[in-house]
C-alpha positions in Angstrom: -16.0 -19.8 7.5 -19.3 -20.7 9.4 -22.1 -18.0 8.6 -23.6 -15.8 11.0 -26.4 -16.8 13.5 -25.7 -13.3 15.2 -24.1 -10.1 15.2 -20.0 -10.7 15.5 -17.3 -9.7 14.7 -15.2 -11.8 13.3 -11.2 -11.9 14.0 -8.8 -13.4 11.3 -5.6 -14.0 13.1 -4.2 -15.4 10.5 -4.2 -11.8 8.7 -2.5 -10.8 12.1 0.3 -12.3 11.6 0.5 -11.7 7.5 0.4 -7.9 8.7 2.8 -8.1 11.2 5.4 -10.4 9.0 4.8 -8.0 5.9 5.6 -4.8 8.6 8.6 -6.8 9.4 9.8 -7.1 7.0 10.2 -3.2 6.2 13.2 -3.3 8.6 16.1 -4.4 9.3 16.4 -7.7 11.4 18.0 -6.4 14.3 15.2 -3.6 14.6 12.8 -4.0 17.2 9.2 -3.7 16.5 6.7 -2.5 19.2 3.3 -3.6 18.3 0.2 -1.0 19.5 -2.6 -3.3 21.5 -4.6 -0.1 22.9 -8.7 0.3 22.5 -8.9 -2.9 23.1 -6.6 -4.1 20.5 -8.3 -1.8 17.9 -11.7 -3.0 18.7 -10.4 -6.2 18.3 -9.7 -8.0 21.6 -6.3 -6.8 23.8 -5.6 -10.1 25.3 -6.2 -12.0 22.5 -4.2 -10.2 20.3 -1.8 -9.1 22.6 -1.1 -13.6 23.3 -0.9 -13.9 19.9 1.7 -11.2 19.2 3.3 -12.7 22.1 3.3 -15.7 20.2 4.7 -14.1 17.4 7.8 -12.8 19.6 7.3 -9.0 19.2 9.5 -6.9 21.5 7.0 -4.5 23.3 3.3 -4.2 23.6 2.2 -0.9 23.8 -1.4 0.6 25.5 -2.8 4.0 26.4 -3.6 3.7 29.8 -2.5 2.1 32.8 -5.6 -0.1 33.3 -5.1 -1.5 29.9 -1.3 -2.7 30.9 -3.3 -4.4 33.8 -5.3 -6.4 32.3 -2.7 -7.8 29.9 -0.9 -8.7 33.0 -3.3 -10.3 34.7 -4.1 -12.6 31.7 -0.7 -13.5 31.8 1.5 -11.8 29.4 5.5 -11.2 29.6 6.5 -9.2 27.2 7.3 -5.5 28.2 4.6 -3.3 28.0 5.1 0.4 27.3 2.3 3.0 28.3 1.6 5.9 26.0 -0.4 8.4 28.3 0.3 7.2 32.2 -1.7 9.3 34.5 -0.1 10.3 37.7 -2.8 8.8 39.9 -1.8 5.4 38.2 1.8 5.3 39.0 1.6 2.8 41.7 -0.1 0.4 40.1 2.0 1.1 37.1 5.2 -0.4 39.1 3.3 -2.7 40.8 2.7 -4.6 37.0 5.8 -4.2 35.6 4.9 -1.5 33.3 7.1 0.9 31.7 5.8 4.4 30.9 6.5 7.1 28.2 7.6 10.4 30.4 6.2 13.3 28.4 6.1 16.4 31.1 8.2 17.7 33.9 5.1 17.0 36.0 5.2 13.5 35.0 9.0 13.3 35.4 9.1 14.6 38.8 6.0 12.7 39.9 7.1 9.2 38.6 10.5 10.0 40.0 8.8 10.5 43.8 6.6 7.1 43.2 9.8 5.2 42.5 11.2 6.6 45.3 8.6 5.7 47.9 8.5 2.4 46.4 12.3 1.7 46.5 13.3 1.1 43.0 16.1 1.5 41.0 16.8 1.7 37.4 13.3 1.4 36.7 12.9 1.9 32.9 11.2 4.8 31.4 10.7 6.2 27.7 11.2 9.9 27.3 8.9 11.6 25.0 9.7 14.6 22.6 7.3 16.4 20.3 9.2 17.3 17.2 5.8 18.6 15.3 2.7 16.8 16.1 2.0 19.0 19.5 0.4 16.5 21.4 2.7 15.1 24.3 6.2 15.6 25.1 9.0 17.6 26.0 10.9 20.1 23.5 14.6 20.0 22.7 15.7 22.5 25.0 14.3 20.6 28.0 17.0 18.1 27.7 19.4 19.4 29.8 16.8 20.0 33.1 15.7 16.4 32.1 18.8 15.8 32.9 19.6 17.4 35.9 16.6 15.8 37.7 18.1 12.5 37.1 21.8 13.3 37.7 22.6 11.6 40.9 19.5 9.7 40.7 19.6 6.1 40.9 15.4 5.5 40.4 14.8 5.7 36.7 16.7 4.8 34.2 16.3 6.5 30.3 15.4 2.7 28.5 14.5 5.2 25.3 13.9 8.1 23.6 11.1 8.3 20.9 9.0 10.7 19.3 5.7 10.9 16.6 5.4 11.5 13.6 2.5 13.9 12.5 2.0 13.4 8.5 3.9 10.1 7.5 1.2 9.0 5.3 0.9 12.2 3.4 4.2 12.6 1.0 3.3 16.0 0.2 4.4 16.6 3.7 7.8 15.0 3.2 9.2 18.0 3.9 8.1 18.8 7.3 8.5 15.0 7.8 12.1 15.4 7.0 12.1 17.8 9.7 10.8 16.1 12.1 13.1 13.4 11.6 16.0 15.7 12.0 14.6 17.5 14.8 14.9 13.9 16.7 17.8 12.9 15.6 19.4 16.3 17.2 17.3 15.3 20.4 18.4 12.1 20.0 22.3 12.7 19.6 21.9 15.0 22.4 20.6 13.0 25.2 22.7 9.8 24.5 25.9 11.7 24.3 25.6 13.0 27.7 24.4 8.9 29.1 26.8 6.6 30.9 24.9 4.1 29.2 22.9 3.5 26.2 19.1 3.5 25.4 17.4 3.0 22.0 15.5 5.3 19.7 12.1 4.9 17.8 10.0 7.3 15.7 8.2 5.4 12.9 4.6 4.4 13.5 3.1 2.4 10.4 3.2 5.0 7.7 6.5 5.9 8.6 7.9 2.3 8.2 7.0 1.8 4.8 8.0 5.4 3.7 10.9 6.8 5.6 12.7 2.9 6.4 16.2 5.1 7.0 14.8 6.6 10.1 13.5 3.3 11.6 16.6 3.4 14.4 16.4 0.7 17.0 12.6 0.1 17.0 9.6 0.5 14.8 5.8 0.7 16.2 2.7 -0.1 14.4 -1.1 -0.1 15.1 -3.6 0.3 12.4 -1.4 -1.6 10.4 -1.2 -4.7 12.1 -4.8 -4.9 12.0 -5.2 -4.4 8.2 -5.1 -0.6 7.3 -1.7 1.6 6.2 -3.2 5.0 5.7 -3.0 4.5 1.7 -4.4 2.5 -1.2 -0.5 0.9 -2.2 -0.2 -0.2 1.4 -3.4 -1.0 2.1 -3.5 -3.4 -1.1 -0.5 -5.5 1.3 -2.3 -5.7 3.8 -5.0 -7.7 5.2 -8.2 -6.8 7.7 -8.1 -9.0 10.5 -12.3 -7.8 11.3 -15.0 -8.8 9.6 -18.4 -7.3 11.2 -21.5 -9.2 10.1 -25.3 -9.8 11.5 -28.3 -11.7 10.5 -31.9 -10.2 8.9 -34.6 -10.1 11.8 -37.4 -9.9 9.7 -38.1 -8.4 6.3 -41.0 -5.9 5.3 -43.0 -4.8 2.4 -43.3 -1.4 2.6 -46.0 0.3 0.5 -45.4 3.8 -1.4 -45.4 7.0 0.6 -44.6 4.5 3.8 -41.8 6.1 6.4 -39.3 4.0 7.7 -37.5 4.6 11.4 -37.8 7.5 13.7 -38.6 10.8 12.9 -40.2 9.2 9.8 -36.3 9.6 8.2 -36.9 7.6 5.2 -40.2 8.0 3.0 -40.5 5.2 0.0 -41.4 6.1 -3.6 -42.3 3.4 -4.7 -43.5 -0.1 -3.4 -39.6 -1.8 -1.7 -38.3 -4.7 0.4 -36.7 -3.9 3.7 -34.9 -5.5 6.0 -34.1 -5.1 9.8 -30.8 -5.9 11.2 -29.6 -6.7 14.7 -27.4 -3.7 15.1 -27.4 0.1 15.8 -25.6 2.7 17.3 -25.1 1.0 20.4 -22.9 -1.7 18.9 -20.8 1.4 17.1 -22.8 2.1 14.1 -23.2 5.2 14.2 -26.5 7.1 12.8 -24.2 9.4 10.6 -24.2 6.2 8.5 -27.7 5.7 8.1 -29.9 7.7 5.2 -28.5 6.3 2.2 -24.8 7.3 3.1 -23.4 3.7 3.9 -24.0 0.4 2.0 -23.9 -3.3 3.7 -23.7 -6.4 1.7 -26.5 -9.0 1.3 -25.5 -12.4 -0.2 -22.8 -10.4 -2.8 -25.0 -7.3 -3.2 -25.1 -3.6 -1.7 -27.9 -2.9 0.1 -28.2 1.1 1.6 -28.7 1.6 5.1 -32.4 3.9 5.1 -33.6 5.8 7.9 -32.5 7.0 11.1 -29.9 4.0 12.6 -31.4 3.1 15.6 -29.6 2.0 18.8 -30.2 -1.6 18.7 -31.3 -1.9 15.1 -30.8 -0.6 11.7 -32.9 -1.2 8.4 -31.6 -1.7 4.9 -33.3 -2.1 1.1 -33.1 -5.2 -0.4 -35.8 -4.6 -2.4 -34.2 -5.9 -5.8 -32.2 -8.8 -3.7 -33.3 -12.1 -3.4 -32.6 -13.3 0.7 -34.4 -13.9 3.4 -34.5 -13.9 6.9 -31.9 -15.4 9.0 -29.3 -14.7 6.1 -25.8 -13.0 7.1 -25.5 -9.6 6.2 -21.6 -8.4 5.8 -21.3 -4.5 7.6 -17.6 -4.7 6.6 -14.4 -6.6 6.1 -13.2 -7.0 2.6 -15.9 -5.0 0.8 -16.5 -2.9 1.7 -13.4 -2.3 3.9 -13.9 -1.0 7.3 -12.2 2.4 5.8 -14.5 2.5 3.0 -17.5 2.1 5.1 -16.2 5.0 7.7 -15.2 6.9 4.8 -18.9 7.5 3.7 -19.2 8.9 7.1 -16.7 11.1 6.7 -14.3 9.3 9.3 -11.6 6.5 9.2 -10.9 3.0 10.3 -9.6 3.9 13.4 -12.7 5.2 14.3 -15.1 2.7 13.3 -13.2 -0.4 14.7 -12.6 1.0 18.2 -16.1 2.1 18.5 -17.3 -1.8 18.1 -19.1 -1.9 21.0 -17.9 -5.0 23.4 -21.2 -6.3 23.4 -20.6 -7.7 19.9 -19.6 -11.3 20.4 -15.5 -11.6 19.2 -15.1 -14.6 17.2 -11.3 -15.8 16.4 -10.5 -17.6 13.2 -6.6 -18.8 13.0 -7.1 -22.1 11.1 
């Protein structure tokens, strides 16, 4: 791979696709597999990724938000996309692209029904959602039968699934409540499709779920975080590959005496005579100052080198005192080592975090051959 001028972050789409094919291949063949393109496809790049999953012949895109549906549109993608969290004031344009949207309330129900009303459709297709556990979003199993009832005689919507979330998948010391949840759908499940002239699928498992409970994966799997390298726990993690590699150039490297300060508020005070160096990157880009102060190591031509001081917004400082580099050589934030979730770990955060907060002023570069 070409080495840094700049900061950028660097997207393997080749480890795309591993992930996705190694996901895959948790399930059966005739399972569909919804692949998660919100935040800007994990800090990535939605369109991008989203054409390249296209490419790959997934069955559904799924997004957050309305706008984010939008944009994939306008650049041109077909495949269905399903919207997590549709906001009432959005419903218009929802229809207007083609976008199918997770129902989660009675307020949601009853105002998507009037929208699709007003714009004359029928059988448009929406995805009911049920909490079973994680109390976020989503309607209880004794709402099923008023769910119902606002459809019956109906002919705008049309139930295209039913789906839930799973709240501890990755944890196996929650198997139990797990196991609950998973038979707390099924009952919601079994319940609305039995009282359906026609049928609809089912979907529960998010990435941690297909690898560790494959006998709930039902008629569609969904994944984020894993498709972009992470799986919430060393053994899948180690299958895995991270598609982002964040790296920068030195600016300019300083001598600093003993008893010198480095960075605002005077953060970091030297010992003993060191060798620092200034990078291209602060808290504006998504590096946070929580990793500054010695928490958070970057790596200099195969060496860790601490972040010191206060992270500033458009520039942080590391000690290289004891490696040999100079300026203009590419520094490695993260990618393999450390890993995205080692370096948010030392923040006390995790990948998700980090590689959503990648500001979109950091220049995406795509590798795929």
């Amino acid at each position: 791979m070409p080495r840094a001028q700049e900061t950028v972050l660097e997207i393997d789409l080749r480890a795309l696709e591993h992930n996705y094919r190694y996901l895959r291949s948790k399930s059966k063949p005739t399972t569909k597999f919804l692949a998660v393109v919100k935040a800007f496809a994990y800090g990535s790049d939605s369109i991008r990724i989203a054409q390249e999953l296209e490419n790959l012949e997934v069955d559904y895109l799924a997004v957050a938000y309305v706008k984010e549906g939008v944009q994939l549109r306008n650049a041109g993608i077909k495949t269905p996309i399903f919207v997590l969290h549709p906001q009432a004031a959005n419903f218009k344009e929802l229809i207007d692209f083609d976008l199918e949207p997770s129902i989660y309330s009675f307020r949601t129900l009853k105002g998507f029904l009037q929208k699709a009303s007003d714009q004359g459709r029928t059988n448009y297709p929406v995805h009911l959602k049920f909490n079973t556990g994680l109390n976020r979003l989503g309607f209880k199993v004794q709402d099923i039968d008023s769910i119902l009832s606002c459809l019956n005689g109906r002919g705008e919507l049309k139930i295209a699934s039913v789906f839930s979330h799973l709240a501890a998948s990755d944890d196996l010391n929650e198997a139990d409540f797990t196991q609950k949840q998973i038979e707390l759908f099924e009952k919601i499940a079994t319940g609305i499709d039995g009282k359906l002239t026609y049928s609809l699928f089912k979907h529960l498992l998010n990435t941690s779920g297909i690898i560790n409970y494959p006998e709930a994966q039902y008629d569609m799997v969904r994944s984020g975080i894993g498709l972009y390298g992470f799986g919430n726990e060393a053994r899948i993690d180690s299958e895995l590959k991270p598609i982002a590699t964040l790296k920068t150039v030195i600016s300019q490297i300083h001598t600093i005496a003993p008893d010198e300060t480095v960075g605002y508020n005077r953060a970091f005070r030297s010992e003993k005579q060191r060798v620092t160096a200034t990078l291209p990157l602060g808290h504006a880009d998504g590096i946070g100052r929580q990793y500054g102060n010695g928490k958070t190591f970057v790596t200099v031509n195969g060496k860790k080198a601490p972040i010191i001081g206060n992270v500033c917004m458009d520039m942080m400082m590391i000690d290289i005192t004891d490696i040999n580099c100079k300026e203009g050589d590419e520094i490695i934030i993260f990618g393999e080592e450390p890993t995205a979730e080692e370096f948010a770990t030392t923040a006390n955060t995790i990948s998700y975090e980090l590689l959503t907060g990648i500001s979109q002023r950091v220049n995406r570069v795509f590798i795929k051959e």
